[in-house]
C-alpha positions in Angstrom: 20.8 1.2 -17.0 20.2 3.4 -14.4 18.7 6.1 -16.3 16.3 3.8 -18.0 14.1 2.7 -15.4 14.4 6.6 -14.3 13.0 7.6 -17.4 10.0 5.0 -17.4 9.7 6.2 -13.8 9.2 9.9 -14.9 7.1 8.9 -18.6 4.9 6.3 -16.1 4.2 9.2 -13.3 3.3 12.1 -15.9 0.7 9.7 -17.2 -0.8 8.7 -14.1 -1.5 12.8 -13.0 -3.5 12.9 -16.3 -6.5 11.2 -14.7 -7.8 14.6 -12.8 -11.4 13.9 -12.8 -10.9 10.0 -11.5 -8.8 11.8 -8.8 -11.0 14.8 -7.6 -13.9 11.9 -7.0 -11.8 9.8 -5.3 -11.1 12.3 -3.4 -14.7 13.2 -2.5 -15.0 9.6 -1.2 -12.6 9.2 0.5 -13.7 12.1 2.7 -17.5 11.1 3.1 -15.7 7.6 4.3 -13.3 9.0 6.1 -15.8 10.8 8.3 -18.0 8.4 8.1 -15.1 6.3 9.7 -14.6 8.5 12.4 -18.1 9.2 13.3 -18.7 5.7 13.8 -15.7 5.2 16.4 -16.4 8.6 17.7 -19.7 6.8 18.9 -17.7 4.2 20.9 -15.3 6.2 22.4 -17.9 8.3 24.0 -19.3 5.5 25.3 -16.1 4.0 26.7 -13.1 5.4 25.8 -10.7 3.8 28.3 -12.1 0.1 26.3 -10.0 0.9 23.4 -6.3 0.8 22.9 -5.8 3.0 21.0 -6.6 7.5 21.9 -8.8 8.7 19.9 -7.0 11.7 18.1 -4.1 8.6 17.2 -6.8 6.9 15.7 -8.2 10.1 13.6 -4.7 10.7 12.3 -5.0 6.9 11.6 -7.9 6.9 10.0 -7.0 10.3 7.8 -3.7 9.1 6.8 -5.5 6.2 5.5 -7.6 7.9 3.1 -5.3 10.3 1.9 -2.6 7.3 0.6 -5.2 5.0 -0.1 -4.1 4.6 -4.1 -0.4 4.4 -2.8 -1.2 1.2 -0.9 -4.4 -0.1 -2.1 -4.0 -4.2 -2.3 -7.0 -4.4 -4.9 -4.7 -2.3 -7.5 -3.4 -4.4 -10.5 -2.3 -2.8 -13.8 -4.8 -4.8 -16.1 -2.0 -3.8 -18.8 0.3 -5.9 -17.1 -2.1 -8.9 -16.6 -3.4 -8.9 -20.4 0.3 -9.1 -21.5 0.7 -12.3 -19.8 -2.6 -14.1 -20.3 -2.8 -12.8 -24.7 1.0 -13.6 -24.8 1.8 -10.1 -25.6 4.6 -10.3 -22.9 6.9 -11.5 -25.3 6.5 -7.8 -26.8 8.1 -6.8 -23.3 10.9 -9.8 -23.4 11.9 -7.9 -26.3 13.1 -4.2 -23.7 16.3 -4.1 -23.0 15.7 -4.1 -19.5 14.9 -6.4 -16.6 11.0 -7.6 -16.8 10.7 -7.6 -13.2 12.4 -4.5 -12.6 10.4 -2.9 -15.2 6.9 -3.9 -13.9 8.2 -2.9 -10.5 9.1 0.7 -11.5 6.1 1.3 -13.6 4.3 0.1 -10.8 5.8 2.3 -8.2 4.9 5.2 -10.6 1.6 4.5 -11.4 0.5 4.6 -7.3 2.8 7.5 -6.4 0.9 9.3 -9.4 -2.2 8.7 -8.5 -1.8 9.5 -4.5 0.3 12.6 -5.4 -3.1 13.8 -7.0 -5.1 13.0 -4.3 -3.5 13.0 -1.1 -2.6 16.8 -0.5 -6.1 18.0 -0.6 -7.4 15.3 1.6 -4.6 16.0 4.4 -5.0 20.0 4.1 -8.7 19.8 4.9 -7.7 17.3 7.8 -5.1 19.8 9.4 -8.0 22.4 9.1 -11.0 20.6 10.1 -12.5 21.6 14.3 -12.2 19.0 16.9 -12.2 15.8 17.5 -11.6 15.4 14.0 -8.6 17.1 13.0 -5.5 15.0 12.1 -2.8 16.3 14.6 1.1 16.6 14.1 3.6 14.1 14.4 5.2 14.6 18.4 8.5 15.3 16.7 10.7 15.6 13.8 12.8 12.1 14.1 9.2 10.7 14.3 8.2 12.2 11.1 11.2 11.3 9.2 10.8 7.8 11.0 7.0 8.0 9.2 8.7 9.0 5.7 10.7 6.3 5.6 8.3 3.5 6.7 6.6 5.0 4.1 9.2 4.1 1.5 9.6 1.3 2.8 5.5 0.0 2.8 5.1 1.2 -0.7 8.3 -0.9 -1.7 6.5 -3.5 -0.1 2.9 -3.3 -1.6 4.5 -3.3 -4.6 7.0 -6.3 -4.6 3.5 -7.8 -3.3 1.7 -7.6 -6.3 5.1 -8.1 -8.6 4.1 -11.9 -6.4 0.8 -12.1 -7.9 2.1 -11.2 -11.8 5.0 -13.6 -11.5 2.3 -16.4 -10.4 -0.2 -15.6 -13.3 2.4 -16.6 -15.7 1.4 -20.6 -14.6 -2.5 -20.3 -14.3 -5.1 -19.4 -16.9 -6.6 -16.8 -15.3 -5.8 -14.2 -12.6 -9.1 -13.9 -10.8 -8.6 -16.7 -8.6 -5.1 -15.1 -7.3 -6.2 -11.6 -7.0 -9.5 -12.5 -4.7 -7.3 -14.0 -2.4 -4.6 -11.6 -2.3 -7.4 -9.0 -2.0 -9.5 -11.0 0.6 -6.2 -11.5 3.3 -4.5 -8.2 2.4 -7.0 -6.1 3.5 -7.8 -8.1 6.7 -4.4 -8.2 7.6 -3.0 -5.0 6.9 -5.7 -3.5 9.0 -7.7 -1.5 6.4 -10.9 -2.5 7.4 -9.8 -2.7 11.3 -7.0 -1.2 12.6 -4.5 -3.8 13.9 -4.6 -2.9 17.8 -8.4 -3.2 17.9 -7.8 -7.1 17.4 -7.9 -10.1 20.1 -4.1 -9.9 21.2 -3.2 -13.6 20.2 -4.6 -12.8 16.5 -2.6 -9.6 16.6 0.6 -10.8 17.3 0.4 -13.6 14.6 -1.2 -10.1 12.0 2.0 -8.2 13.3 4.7 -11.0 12.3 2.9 -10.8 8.7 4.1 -8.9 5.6 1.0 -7.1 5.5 1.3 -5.4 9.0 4.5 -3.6 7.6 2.3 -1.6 5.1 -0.1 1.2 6.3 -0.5 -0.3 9.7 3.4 0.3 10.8 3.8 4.3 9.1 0.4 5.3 10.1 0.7 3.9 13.6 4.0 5.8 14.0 2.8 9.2 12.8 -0.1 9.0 15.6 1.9 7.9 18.1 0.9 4.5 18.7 3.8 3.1 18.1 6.9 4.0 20.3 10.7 2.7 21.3 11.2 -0.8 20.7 8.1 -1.3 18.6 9.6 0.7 16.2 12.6 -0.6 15.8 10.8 -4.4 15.5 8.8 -2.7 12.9 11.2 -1.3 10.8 13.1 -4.4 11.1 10.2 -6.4 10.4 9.3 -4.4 7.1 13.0 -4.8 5.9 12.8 -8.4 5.9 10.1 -8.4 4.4 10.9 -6.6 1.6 13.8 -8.4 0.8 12.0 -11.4 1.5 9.0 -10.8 -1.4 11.4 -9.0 -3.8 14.1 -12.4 -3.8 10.8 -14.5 -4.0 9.3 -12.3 -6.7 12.3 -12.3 -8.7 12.8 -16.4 -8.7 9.1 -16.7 -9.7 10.0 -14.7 -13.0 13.2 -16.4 -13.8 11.2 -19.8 -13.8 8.5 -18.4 -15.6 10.8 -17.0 -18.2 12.3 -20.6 -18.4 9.6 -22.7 -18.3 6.0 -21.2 -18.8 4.7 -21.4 -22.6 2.5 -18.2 -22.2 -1.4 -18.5 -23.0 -2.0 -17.6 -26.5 1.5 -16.7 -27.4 
């Protein structure tokens, strides 16, 4: 069984790195916004640094990091594959496999973002390491931080994931997804701090943000790779993002099993 999902991990990946061109100008914006990211707080800081909490070369690596995995974690990313299946009926094509539908999804899923951030993060993290000051990304303070960041990193991408395997499982008992992916979209990106970094929040709103799946995605790996994130906060992290996981894969997998019992799936 094992090897299954292994091979449609493998078939899924090699056809995600086909998509060059889509790659080389992503990657072309996510360096004019990455800059223009960093410009803009660069502004602040010289203004007041000592109002911010978090240093400014932390929040570069932040902010770099965050552009170069931006298709491993990206909470607008659905597989419209996936949702035309369920909505035409063509899922029942799938039911057929002999394999897990959940599981399936979820691998091809995992695939299709590691593919398409293996194609663009390198370049965009190379020309960080290279680029003059203030706005090169700096190195992790040690080596049991960095492998600390790996994992996290695992672990958010498991996370993001068993996320959106939420969303699927809930189209099966609405007509549309539209309505489901605008909101996912709408608190995701809030509240995993892609549009504002979680520390640059009021404190009472950043405690609640921290206790929420979303925190345990880019904000927890990131924030450890710069630093920001030390000791005990690591450890709540980590802990955090494993409940989490567990938490959204159970509640993912329960949403298919009713679907596959009860949902008569729109035109099939």
């Amino acid at each position: 069984m094992f090897k299954k999902y292994t091979a449609l991990f493998r078939m899924r990946f090699v056809n995600g790195l086909q998509y060059r061109l889509a790659a080389l100008a992503g990657i072309s914006t996510q360096f004019f916004w990455g800059f223009m990211e960093i410009l803009l707080y660069r502004a602040f800081y010289q203004a007041n640094a000592e109002a911010f909490p978090m240093e400014f070369p932390a929040l570069v690596s932040y902010i770099w990091l965050q552009q170069a995995f931006l298709t491993l974690y990206m909470s607008w990313f659905f597989e419209g594959e996936i949702f035309d299946a369920i909505i035409s009926g063509n899922v029942a094509y799938e039911l057929c496999r002999p394999l897990n539908l959940y599981a399936f999804w979820f691998v091809r899923s995992v695939a299709t973002r590691v593919a398409k951030a293996a194609l663009r993060c390198f370049p965009v993290l190379i020309v960080a390491f290279l680029l003059p000051e203030p706005f090169r990304m700096r190195l992790p303070v040690s080596l049991p931080v960095f492998l600390l960041f790996l994992a996290t990193m695992v672990g958010a991408l498991l996370l993001t994931v068993s996320m959106t395997m939420v969303i699927y499982g809930l189209t099966f008992f609405t007509m549309t997804p539209a309505g489901l992916r605008m909101i996912f979209l709408s608190v995701a990106d809030f509240c995993a701090g892609s549009l504002v970094p979680l520390p640059f929040l009021p404190d009472r709103i950043k405690a609640i943000l921290e206790l929420l799946p979303f925190a345990s995605v880019q904000n927890l790996p990131f924030r450890i790779y710069s630093g920001d994130i030390a000791g005990m906060g690591i450890l709540r992290g980590v802990l955090l993002q494993i409940f989490w996981i567990v938490a959204m894969v159970m509640a993912g997998v329960l949403i298919f099993r009713a679907a596959m019992r009860r949902v008569c799936v729109q035109g099939g």
